[in-house]
C-alpha positions as semicolon CSV with decimal commas, in nm:
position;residue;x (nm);y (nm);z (nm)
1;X;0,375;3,078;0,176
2;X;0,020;2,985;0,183
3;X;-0,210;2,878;-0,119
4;X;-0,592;2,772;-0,125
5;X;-0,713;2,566;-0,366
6;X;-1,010;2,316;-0,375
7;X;-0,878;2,047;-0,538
8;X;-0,489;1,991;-0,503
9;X;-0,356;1,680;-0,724
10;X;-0,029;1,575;-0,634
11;X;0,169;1,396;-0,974
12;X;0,090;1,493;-1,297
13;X;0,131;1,162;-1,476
14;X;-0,205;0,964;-1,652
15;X;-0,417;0,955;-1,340
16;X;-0,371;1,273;-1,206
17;X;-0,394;1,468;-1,519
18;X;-0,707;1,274;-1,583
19;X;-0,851;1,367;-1,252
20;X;-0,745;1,722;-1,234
21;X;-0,941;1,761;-1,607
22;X;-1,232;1,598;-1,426
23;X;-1,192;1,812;-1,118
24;X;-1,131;2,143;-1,264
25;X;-1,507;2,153;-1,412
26;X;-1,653;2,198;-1,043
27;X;-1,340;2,310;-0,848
28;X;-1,025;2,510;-0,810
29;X;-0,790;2,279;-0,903
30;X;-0,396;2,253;-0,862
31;X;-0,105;2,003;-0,973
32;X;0,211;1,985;-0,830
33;X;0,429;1,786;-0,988
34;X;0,817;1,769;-0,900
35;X;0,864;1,717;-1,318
36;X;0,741;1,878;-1,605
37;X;0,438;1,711;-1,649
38;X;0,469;1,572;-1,953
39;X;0,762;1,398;-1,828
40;X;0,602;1,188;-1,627
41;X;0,640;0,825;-1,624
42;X;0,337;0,707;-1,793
43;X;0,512;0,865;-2,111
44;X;0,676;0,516;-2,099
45;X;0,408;0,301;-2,139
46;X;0,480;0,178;-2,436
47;X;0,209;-0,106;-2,592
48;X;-0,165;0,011;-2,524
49;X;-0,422;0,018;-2,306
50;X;-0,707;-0,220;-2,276
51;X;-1,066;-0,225;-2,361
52;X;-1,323;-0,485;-2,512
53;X;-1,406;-0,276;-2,804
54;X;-1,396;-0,586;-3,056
55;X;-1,309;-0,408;-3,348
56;X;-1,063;-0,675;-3,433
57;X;-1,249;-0,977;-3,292
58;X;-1,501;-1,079;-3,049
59;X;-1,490;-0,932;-2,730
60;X;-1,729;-0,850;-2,392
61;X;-1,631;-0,658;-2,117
62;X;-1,723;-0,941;-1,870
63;X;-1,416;-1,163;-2,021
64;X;-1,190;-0,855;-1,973
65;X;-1,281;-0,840;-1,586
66;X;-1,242;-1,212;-1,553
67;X;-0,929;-1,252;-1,716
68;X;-0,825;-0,941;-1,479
69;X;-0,955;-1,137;-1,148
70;X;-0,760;-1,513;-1,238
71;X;-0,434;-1,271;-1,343
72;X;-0,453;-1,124;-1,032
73;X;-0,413;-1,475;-0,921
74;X;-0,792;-1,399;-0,681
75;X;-0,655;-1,133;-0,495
76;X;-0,842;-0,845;-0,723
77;X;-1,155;-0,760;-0,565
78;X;-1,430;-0,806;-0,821
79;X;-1,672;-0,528;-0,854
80;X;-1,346;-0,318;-0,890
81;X;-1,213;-0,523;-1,171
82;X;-1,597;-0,532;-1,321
83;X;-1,576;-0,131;-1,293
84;X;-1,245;-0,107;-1,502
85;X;-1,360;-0,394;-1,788
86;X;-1,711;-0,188;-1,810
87;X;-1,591;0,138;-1,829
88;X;-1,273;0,087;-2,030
89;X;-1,488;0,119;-2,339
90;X;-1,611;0,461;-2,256
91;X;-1,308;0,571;-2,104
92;X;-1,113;0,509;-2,469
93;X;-1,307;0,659;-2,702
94;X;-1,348;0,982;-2,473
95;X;-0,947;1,005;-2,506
96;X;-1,049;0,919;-2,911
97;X;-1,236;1,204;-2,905
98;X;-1,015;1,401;-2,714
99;X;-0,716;1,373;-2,969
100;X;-0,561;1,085;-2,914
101;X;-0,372;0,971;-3,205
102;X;-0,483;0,571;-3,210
103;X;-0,356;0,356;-3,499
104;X;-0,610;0,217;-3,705
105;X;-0,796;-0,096;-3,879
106;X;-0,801;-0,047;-4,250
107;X;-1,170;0,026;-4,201
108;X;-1,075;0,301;-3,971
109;X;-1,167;0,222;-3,609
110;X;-0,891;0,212;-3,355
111;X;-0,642;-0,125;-3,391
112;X;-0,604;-0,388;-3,149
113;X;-0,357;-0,648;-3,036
114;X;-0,268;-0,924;-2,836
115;X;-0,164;-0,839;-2,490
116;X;-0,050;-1,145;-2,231
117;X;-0,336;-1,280;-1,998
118;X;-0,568;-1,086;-2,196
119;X;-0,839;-1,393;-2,354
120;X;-1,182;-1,495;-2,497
121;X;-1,447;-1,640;-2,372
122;X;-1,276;-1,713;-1,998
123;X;-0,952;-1,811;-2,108
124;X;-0,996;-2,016;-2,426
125;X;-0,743;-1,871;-2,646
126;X;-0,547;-1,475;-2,721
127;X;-0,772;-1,202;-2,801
128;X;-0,697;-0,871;-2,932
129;X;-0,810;-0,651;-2,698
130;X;-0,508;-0,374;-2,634
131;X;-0,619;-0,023;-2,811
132;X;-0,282;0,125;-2,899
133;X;-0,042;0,451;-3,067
134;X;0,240;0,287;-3,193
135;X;0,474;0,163;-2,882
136;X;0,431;0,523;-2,730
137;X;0,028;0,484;-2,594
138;X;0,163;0,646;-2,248
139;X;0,278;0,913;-2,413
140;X;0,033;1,032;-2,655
141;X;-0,263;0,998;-2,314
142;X;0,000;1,228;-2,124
143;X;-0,018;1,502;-2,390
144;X;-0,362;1,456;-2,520
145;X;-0,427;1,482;-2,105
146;X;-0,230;1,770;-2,029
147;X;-0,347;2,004;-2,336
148;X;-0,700;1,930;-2,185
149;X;-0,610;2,062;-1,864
150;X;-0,435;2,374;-2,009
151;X;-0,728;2,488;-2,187
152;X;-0,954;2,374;-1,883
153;X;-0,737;2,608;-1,702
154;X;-0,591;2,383;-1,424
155;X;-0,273;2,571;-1,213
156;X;0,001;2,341;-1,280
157;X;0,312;2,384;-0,964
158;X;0,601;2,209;-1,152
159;X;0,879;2,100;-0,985
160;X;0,745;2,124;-0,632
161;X;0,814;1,806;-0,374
162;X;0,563;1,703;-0,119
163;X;0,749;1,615;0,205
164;X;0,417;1,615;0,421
165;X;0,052;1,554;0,482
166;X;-0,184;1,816;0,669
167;X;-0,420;1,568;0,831
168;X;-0,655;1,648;1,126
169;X;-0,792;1,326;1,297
170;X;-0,940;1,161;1,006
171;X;-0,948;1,466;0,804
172;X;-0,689;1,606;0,523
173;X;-0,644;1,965;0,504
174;X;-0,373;2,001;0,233
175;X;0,032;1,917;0,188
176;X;0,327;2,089;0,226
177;X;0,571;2,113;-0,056
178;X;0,946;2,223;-0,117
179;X;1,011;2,450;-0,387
180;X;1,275;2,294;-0,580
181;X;1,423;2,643;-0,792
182;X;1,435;2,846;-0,442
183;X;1,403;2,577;-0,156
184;X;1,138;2,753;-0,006
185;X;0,844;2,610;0,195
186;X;0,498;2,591;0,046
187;X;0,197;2,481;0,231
188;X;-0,100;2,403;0,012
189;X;-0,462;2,407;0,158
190;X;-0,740;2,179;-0,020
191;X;-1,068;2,080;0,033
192;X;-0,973;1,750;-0,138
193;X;-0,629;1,627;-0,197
194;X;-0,526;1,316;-0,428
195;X;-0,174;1,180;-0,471
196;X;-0,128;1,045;-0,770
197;X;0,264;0,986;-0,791
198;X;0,346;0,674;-0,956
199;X;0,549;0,341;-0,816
200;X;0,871;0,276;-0,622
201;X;1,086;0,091;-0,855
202;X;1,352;0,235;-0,737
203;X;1,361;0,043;-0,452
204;X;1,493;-0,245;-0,664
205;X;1,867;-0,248;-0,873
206;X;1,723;-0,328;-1,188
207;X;1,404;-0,198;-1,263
208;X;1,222;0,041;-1,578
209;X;1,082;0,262;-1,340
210;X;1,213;0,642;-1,387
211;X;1,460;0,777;-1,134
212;X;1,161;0,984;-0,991
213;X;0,938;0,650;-0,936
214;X;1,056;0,673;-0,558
215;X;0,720;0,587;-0,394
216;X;0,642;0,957;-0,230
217;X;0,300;0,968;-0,176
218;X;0,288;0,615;-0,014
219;X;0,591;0,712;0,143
220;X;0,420;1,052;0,348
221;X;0,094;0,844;0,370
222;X;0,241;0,610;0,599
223;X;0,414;0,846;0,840
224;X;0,088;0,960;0,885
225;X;-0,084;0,687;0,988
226;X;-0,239;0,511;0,692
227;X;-0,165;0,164;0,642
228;X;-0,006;0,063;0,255
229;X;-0,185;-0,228;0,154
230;X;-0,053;-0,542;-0,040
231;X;0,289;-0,395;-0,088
232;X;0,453;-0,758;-0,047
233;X;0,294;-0,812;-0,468
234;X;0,570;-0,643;-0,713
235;X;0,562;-0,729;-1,058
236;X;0,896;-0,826;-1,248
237;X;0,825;-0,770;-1,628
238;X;1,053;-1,023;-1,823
239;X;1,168;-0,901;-2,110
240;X;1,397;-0,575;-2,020
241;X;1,717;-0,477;-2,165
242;X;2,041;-0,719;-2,045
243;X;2,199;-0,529;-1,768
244;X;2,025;-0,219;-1,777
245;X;1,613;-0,346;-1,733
246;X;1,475;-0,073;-2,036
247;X;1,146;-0,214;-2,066
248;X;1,095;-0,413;-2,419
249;X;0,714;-0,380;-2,425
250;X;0,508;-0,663;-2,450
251;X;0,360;-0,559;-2,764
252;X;0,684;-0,709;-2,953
253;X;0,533;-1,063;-2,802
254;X;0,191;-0,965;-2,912
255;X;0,344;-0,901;-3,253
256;X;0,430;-1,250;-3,267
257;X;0,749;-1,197;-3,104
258;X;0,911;-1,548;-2,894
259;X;1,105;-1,606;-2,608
260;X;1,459;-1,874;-2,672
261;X;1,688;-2,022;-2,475
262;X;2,002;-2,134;-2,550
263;X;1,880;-2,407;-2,764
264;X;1,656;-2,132;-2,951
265;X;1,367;-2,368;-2,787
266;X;1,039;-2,169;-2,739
267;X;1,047;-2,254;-2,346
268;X;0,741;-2,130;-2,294
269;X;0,582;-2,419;-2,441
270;X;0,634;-2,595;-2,171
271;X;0,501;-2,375;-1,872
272;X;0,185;-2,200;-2,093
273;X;0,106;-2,477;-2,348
274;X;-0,221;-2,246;-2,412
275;X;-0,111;-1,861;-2,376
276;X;0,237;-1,932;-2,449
277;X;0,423;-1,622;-2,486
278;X;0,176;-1,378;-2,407
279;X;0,116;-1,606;-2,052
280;X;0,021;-1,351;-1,763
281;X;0,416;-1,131;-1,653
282;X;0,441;-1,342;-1,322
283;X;0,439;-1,684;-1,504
284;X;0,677;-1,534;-1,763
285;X;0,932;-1,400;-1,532
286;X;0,963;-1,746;-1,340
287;X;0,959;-1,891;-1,635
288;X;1,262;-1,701;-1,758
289;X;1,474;-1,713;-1,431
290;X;1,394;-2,094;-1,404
291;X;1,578;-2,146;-1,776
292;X;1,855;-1,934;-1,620
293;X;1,919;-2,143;-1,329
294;X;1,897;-2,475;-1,495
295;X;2,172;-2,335;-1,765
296;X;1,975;-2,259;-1,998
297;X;2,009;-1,875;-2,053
298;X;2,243;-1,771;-2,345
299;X;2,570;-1,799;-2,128
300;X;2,484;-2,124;-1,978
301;X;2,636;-2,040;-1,654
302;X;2,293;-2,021;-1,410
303;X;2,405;-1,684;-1,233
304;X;2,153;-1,426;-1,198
305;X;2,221;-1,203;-1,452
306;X;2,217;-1,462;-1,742
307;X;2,005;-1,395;-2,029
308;X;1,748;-1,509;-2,251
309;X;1,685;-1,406;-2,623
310;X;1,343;-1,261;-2,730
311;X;1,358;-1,313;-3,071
312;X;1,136;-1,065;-3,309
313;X;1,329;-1,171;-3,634
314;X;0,984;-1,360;-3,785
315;X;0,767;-1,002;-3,783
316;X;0,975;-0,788;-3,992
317;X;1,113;-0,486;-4,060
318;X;0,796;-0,314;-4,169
319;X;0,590;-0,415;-3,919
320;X;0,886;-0,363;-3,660
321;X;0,921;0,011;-3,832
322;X;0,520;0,103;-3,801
323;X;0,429;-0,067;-3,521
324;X;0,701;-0,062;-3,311
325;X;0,968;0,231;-3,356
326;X;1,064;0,323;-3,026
327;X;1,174;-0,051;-2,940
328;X;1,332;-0,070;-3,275
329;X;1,523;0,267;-3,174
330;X;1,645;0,116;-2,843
331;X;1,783;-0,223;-2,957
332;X;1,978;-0,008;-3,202
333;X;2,049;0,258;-2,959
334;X;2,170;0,054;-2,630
335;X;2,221;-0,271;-2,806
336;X;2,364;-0,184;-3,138
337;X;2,147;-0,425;-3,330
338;X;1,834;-0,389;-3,561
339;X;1,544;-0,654;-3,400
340;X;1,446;-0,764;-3,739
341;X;1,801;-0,924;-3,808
342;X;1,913;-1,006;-3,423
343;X;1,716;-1,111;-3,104
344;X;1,694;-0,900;-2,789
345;X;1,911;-1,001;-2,480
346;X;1,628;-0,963;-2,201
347;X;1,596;-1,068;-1,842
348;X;1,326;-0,977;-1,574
349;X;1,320;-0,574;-1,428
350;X;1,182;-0,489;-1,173
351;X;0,837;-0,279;-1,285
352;X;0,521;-0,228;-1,113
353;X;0,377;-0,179;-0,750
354;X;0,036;-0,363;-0,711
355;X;0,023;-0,238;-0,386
356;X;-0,016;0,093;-0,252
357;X;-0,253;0,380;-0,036
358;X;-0,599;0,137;0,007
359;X;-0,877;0,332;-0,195
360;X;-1,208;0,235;-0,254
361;X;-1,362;0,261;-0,639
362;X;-1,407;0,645;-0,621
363;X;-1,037;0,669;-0,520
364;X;-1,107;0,797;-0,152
365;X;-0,802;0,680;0,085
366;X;-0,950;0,417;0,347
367;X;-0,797;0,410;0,692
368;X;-0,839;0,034;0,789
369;X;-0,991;-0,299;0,715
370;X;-1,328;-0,148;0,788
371;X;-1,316;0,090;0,497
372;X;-1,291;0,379;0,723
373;X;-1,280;0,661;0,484
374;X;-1,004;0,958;0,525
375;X;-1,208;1,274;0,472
376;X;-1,073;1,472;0,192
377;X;-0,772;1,235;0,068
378;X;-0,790;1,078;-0,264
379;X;-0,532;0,796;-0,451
380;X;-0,501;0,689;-0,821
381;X;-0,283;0,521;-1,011
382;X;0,035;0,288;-0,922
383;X;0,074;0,464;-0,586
384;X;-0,323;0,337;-0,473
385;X;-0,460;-0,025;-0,411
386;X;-0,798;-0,018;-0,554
387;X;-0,755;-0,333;-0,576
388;X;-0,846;-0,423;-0,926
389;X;-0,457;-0,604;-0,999
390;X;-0,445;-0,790;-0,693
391;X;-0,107;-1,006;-0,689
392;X;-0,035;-0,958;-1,034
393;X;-0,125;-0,690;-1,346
394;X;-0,209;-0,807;-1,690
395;X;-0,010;-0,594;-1,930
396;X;-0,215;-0,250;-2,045
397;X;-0,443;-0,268;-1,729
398;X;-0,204;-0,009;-1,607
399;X;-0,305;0,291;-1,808
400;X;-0,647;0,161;-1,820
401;X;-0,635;0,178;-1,467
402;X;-0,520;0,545;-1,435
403;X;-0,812;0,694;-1,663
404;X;-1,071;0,496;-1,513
405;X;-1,002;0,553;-1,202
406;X;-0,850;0,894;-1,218
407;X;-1,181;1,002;-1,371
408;X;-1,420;0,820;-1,102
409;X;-1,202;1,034;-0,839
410;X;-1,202;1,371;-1,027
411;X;-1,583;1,327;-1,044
412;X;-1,601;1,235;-0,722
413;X;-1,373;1,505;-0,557
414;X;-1,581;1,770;-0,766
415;X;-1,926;1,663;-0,569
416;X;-1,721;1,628;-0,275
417;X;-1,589;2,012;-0,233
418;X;-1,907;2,174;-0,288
419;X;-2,022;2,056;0,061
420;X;-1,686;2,117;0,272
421;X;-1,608;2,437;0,415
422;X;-1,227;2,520;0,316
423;X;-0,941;2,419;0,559
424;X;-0,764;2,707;0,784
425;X;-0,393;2,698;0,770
426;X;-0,101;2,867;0,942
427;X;0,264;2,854;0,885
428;X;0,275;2,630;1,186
429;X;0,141;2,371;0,974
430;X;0,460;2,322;0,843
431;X;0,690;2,293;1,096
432;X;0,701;1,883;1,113
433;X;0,838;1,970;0,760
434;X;1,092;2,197;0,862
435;X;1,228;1,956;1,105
436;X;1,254;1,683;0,923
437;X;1,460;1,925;0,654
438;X;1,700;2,085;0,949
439;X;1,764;1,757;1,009
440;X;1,886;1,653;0,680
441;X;2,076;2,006;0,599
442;X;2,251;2,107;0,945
443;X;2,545;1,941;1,121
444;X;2,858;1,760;0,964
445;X;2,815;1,637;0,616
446;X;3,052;1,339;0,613
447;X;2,754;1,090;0,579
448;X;2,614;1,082;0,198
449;X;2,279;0,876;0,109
450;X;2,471;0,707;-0,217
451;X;2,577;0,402;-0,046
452;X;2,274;0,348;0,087
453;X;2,102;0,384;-0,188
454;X;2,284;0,129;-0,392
455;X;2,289;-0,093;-0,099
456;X;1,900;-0,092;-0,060
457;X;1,880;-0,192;-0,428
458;X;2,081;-0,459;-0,418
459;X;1,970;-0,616;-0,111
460;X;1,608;-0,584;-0,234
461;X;1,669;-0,713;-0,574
462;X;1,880;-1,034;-0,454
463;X;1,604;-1,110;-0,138
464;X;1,318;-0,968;-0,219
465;X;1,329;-1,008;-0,602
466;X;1,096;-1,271;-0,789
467;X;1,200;-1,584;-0,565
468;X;1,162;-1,548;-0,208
469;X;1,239;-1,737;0,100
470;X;1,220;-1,683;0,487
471;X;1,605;-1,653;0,505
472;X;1,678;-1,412;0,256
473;X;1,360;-1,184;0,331
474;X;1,447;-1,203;0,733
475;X;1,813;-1,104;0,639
476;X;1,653;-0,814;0,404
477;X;1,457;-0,681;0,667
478;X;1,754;-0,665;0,941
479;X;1,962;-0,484;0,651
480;X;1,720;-0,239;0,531
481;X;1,701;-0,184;0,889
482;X;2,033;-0,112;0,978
483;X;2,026;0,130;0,647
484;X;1,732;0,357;0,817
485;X;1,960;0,391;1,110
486;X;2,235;0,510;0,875
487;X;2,028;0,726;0,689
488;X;1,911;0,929;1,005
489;X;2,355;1,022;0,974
490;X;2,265;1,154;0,625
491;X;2,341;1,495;0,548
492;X;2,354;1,713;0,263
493;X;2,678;1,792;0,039
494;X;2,518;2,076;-0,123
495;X;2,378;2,376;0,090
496;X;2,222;2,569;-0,224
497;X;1,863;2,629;-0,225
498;X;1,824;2,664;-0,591
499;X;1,755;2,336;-0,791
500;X;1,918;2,130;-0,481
501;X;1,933;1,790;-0,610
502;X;2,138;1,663;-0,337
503;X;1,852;1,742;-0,122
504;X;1,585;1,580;-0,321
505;X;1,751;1,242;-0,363
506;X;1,809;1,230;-0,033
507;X;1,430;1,249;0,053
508;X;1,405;1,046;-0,219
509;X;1,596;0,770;-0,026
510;X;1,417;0,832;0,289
511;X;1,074;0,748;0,082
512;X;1,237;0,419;-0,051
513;X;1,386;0,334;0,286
514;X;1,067;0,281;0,445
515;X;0,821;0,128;0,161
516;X;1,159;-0,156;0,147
517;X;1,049;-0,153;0,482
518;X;0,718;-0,224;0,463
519;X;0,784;-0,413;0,108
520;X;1,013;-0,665;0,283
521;X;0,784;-0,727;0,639
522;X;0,475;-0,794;0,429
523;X;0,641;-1,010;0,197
524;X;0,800;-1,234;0,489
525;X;0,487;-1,274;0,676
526;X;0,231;-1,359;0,337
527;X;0,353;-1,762;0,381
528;X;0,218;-1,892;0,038
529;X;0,288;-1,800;-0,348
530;X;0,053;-1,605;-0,529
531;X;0,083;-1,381;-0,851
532;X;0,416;-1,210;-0,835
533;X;0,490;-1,327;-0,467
534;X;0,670;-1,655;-0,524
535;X;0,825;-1,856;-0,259
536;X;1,017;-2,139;-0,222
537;X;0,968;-2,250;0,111
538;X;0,562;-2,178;0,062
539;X;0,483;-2,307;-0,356
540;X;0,124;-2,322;-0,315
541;X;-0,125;-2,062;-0,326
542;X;-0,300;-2,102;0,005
543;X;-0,690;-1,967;-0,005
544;X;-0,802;-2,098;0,325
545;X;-0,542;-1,920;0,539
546;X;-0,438;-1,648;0,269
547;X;-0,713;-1,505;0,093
548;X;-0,694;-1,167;0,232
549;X;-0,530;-0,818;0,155
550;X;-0,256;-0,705;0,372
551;X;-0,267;-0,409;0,550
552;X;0,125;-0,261;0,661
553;X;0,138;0,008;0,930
554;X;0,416;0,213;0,988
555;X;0,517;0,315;1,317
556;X;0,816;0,452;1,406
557;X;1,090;0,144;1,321
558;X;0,842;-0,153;1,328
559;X;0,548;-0,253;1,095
560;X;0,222;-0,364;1,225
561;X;0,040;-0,623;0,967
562;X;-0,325;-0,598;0,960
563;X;-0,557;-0,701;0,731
564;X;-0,889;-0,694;0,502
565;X;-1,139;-0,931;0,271
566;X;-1,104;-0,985;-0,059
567;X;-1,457;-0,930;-0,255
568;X;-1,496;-1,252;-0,483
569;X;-1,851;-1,188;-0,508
570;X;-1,862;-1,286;-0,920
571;X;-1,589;-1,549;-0,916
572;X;-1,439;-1,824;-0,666
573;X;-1,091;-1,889;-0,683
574;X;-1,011;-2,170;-0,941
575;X;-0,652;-2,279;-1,003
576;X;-0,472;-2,074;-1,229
577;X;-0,360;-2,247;-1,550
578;X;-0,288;-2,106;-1,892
């Protein structure tokens, strides 16, 4: 089956619903989403979204973009990050006006709070900048979003998968997509298509990504060609749940929560004497693992799955209550304890992708380190490298991120169709697809993706985790290897076509297969720390040989490492203390 749309968004989280809104007033639009859209994972964002509104405090938009640059430890290009401080304002009192359900200064203008990294006057002390709705602010943009695109009209395809890319020299033409309640083949023609499909936590064992964060769009972007850029940077957030990584939002340290050891010393004293607590994720989640290992976690023991305590006992049970009820309902739901009586067993989850499909600031996919533009192919959100997080993301610059640059792309994309005749498809366009699915469905079944799966996680969690070395990330490359070969063996248990889960999972695996891949080769060959990429045979952040994005290129069972400049046209690279 054949549909023709102008505008095709693939994802229906934050940036894609904000696009296809933008879109749909000067195009056709479509969103294909393999969930429900208001499932989507930005419905777990829990503590706010950034902007310098100073409504609480003193604030200017050019301390938000610097604070963004020196979190990203130098690797954010500038203008970008100048682009997201600037328009953050706007961006937050359009969703104001659109519905969203803010909480509120006694005066009545939308509350702020402390987020960490987030600073006045270039990194003199905390400043309330994050705009938030209780500890659900993901949620209430998702359905403020997606009742604008229902009255804007916008076809919504949910629960379709995207296994391909139509792409004609240096032009996309549209996707093809599996029907998920038939199994039938869809092919979708666009004048402009953007994938907008999230992150790839998946990859790792512990992580508060969803179990649909599996890293699709990258995933089919780099089989066809396009490099993934900086995919060696993947933030570790460091306060999830003990043994099962269910993000504990940052807000709770912004609400004057504190990180303990053993002793019930405040350790972060001694690694951010200024910032403390609310010290950018990276610093935190070293900071954390290096307590564990010298025996100071709660067990004492220095294995990897020790624990420290974040202790929100000093806010109370009223703020606790209004400000933050969905952690509150956790702690008591998976832990069994209230937070205002008992501190939080936490350790570091794996949590965001910095990295992703290379974009420039309207979102349009670039081919190379020449900013090569693909004609007609569009990225936003976690799956696209803007690059305005460089090697690390300050806490709330994530939804920030996917309505400021969600709307530059819809605005874009809806200037961009009126000039461009509409693709011609034929069901021959599909037949890559069909391959790939005959291979995965025919033949004996007595290979199952599960192992692998589990394997991949923990191979990429122990080697490719927060501390990394030559050794382990060689090793993780050989094994994730060896698991590719494996998973070409795959086949599926189930032969159903309706609602085939079996089926999904298992291109679900083949996704995370290769960005571990790629994740893995571009982490071994960056030799230096920076932002989330530690390393302990390379400490120091190396400018002179490593100030550069990488570019990752898939082809076939190898991955070719190219690269591109970094734009630090406002700011040189300083040392980064806190």
């Amino acid at each position: 089956m054949i549909h023709q749309f102008d505008t095709i968004i693939i994802g229906s989280g934050g940036s894609g619903l904000y696009a296809a809104l933008e879109a749909s007033q000067r195009s056709k639009t479509a969103v294909l989403s393999k969930l429900y859209p208001i499932r989507s994972h930005t419905g777990a964002a829990q503590g706010g979204i950034s902007a310098a509104l100073g409504n609480v405090e003193e604030d200017r938009a050019e301390w938000h973009a610097f604070d963004t640059v020196k979190g990203g430890d130098y690797l954010v290009d500038q203008k970008a990050a100048e682009i997201l401080a600037e328009e953050a304002i706007q961006a937050v009192y359009d969703l104001e006006n659109r519905g969203l359900p803010f909480n509120r200064t006694p005066e009545g203008r939308i509350d702020q709070r402390r987020f960490g990294g987030h600073t006045k006057n270039f990194g003199e002390a905390p400043v309330r900048r994050a705009c938030y709705a209780a500890d659900r602010t993901g949620h209430m943009i998702l359905q403020t979003l997606y009742q604008q695109c229902i009255k804007n009209k916008v076809a919504f395809y949910d629960e379709f998968q995207v296994i391909d890319l139509v792409k004609e020299g240096n032009i996309c033409r549209g996707v093809v997509a599996i029907e998920l309640a038939t199994g039938e083949i869809h092919i979708f023609g666009a004048k402009a298509v953007l994938f907008a499909t999230g992150g790839f936590g998946r990859m790792f064992k512990i992580t508060s990504n969803a179990y649909a964060n599996t890293g699709d769009g990258p995933a089919v972007c780099a089989r066809r060609g396009i490099p993934l850029q900086d995919m060696e940077f993947f933030q570790f957030h460091p306060t999830g749940i003990k043994g099962l990584g269910i993000l504990i939002s940052e807000a709770v340290r912004g609400e004057g929560g504190i990180l303990r050891n053993k002793e019930g010393d405040r350790f972060m004293e001694n690694y951010s004497p200024t910032l403390l607590d609310l010290a950018p994720r990276d610093i935190v989640a070293r900071s954390l693992v290096t307590e564990v290992r010298a025996g100071r976690g709660i067990r004492g023991d220095g294995r990897i799955d020790d624990y420290v305590h974040l202790d929100a006992t000093g806010i109370g049970k009223e703020t606790l209550l209004a400000k933050l009820p969905d952690i509150t309902g956790f702690c008591q739901t998976y832990l069994g304890i209230d937070p205002a009586d008992t501190p939080i067993p936490v350790l570091p989850t794996a949590h965001y992708a910095m990295g992703g499909i290379p974009t420039d600031i309207n979102g349009q996919v670039v081919a190379d380190g020449n900013g090569t533009v693909v004609q007609g192919l569009y990225a936003v959100g976690e799956c696209a490298c803007v690059s305005v997080h460089g090697a690390n993301r300050l806490g709330t610059n994530s939804l920030l991120d996917l309505v400021v640059f969600g709307r530059r792309a819809g605005r874009h994309i809806g200037g961009y169709v009126k000039d461009v005749d509409a693709p011609r498809l034929s069901d021959a366009d599909a037949d890559p697809a069909r391959e790939w699915l005959k291979k995965l469905t025919e033949g004996p079944s007595e290979h199952h993706g599960g192992h692998i799966t589990d394997e991949m996680q923990t191979l990429m969690m122990e080697k490719v985790g927060i501390y990394r070395n030559e050794q382990e990330m060689e090793e993780a490359e050989s094994q994730v290897q060896e698991l590719r070969q494996r998973y070409r063996q795959v086949r599926v248990q189930d032969n159903s076509s309706c609602f085939n889960t079996d089926l999904l999972e298992i291109i679900e695996l083949g996704n995370l297969l290769d960005l571990s891949l790629i994740t893995a080769v571009s982490a071994r060959n960056r030799k230096e720390s920076r932002g989330a990429h530690s390393r302990e045979d390379y400490p120091e952040r190396d400018d002179d040989a490593w100030l550069k994005h990488t570019l990752a290129y898939l082809e076939e069972d190898t991955v070719r490492i190219d690269y591109k400049p970094v734009d630090i046209s406002l700011w040189q690279p300083k040392p980064r203390t806190y």
